[in-house]
C-alpha angles and dihedrals in degrees: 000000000000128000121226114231131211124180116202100194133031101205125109096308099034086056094052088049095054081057103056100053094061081057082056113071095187089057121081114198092224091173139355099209119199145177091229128088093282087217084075104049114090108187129187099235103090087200102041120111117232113212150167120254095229086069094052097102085069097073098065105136093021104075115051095202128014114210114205111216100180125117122276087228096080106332117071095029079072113025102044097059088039093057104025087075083069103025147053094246140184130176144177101237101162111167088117094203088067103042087111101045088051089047100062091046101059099032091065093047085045096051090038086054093041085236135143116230126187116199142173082035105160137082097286110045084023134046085014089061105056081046090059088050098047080054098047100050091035093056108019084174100071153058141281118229120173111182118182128198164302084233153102113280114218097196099044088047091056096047085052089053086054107068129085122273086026118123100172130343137182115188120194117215105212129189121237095236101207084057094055093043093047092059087047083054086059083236093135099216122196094226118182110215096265081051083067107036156030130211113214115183133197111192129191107199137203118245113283098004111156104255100204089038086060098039087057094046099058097039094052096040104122117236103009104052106356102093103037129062102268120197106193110199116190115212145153133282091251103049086043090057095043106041088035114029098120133065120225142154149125138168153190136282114198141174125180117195145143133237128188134087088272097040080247093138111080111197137201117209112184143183130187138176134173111189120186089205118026088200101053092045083049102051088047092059095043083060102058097044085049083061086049093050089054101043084062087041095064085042092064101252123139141189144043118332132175136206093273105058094051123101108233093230087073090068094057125086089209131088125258084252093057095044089053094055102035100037114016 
């Protein structure tokens, strides 16, 4: 059975997930909604229906899971409890911090709407953060170390775009590597959060922004630049388009621990990805975890998951059976 796709959003990570589900044969692209004059969006899906947002109330009962591709800034605080009371729904927020707060929101419109959502669905949050379970459960005795970078945030960059005087941003997250390479060591550092990373900013502004104004405004900005060592650079549109034109990134999971009677084996668990674009990894994880979403859908569950709380196997298109013999 096929599950009916819709896409709120056609920026960097609706289009990756547009992509993905032509890599899914099970998934089926129904509408693309925007909050743009639908007459101006192309998108790459022939079949695919381009509509106003406005409209999107009207495809209830056409579209089996909604994925909500906006910014955790301002968009899906918002968007993600207001839909998921008529929508399968799954999103990206991903301002840690938050995570409960937005939890609670959208599980009770989920469960008021009898609808399954899906948040935090990424990489990190995401497939970091079953790895820093596994971790967690597999070596109890032990500590917990999440380095990212070096990349282009997606989030931090959009909360850049968004202040005033800011025409266009990227911001690299970058590992202290004699942090990293510390925790390799077993040394077990306690490390704050400006002991693991940098924050490096290229900012585009708009003419006659206040520069200082703007500077401020980004290294002070909780939850995003406060607590980390933040470089702002201010360039032009070009340069910005040509030096940092991709998006990239990528990171580490780690967890050091000991095992033994006597604590006398010492363990490494790591993760790594290195992803050449942060938005199409992403989307692709934001579509298996949409089959996911509709699979306990049509089981009669309702209300808000993470990643956390999902069986592997529901991400899968592929029997149990399959799995067994393929995977296990």
């Amino acid at each position: 059975m096929s599950t009916r796709v819709g896409i709120l959003g056609y920026g960097n990570l609706g289009r990756g997930v547009e992509c993905a589900i032509r890599q899914n044969e099970d998934m089926e692209l129904c509408a693309v909604f925007t909050r743009r004059d639908p007459k101006d969006l192309c998108v790459l899906t022939k079949k695919a229906a381009v509509v106003s947002v406005d409209e999107l109330l009207q495809w209830k009962g056409r579209i089996d899971v909604l994925i909500l591709c906006g910014g955790s800034a301002t968009d899906l605080p918002r968007q993600t409890p207001e839909y998921a009371r008529d929508f399968n729904v799954v999103d990206s927020f991903d301002t840690h911090a938050r995570i409960p707060v937005h939890f609670a929101r959208v599980d009770e419109a989920a469960r008021a709407g009898s609808h399954v959502a899906v948040i935090s669905v990424g990489w990190d949050p995401g497939m970091f953060s079953l790895n820093r379970l596994y971790g967690n459960v597999i070596l109890p005795e032990g500590s917990d170390y999440t380095f990212w970078g070096k990349g282009v945030s997606q989030g931090h960059s959009d909360a850049i775009r968004r202040i005033e005087g800011v025409r266009d941003a990227r911001q690299y997250t970058i590992p202290v590597e004699g942090a990293l390479e510390a925790v390799r060591a077993g040394e077990n550092p306690v490390l704050s959060a400006r002991e693991k990373h940098t924050r490096e900013c290229f900012v585009v502004l708009e003419e006659g922004a206040d520069v200082a104004r703007v500077e401020d405004a980004i290294k002070t900005m909780p939850d995003y630049f406060s607590d980390y060592d933040t470089t702002v650079h201010f360039i032009s549109q070009e340069e910005l388009m040509r030096e940092h034109g991709g998006i990239p990134h990528g990171g580490f999971v780690l967890r050091s621990g000991v095992t033994g009677w006597e604590k006398e084996h010492k363990h490494l668990m790591e993760y790594q990805l290195r992803l050449d674009s942060n938005p199409e990894f992403t989307a692709s994880v934001l579509v298996a975890y949409a089959r996911a979403a509709h699979r306990l859908y049509r089981e009669g569950e309702k209300g808000c998951r993470t990643v956390l709380d999902i069986a592997p196997a529901y991400l899968s298109p592929r029997s149990g059976e399959a799995l067994r013999a393929a995977l296990l």
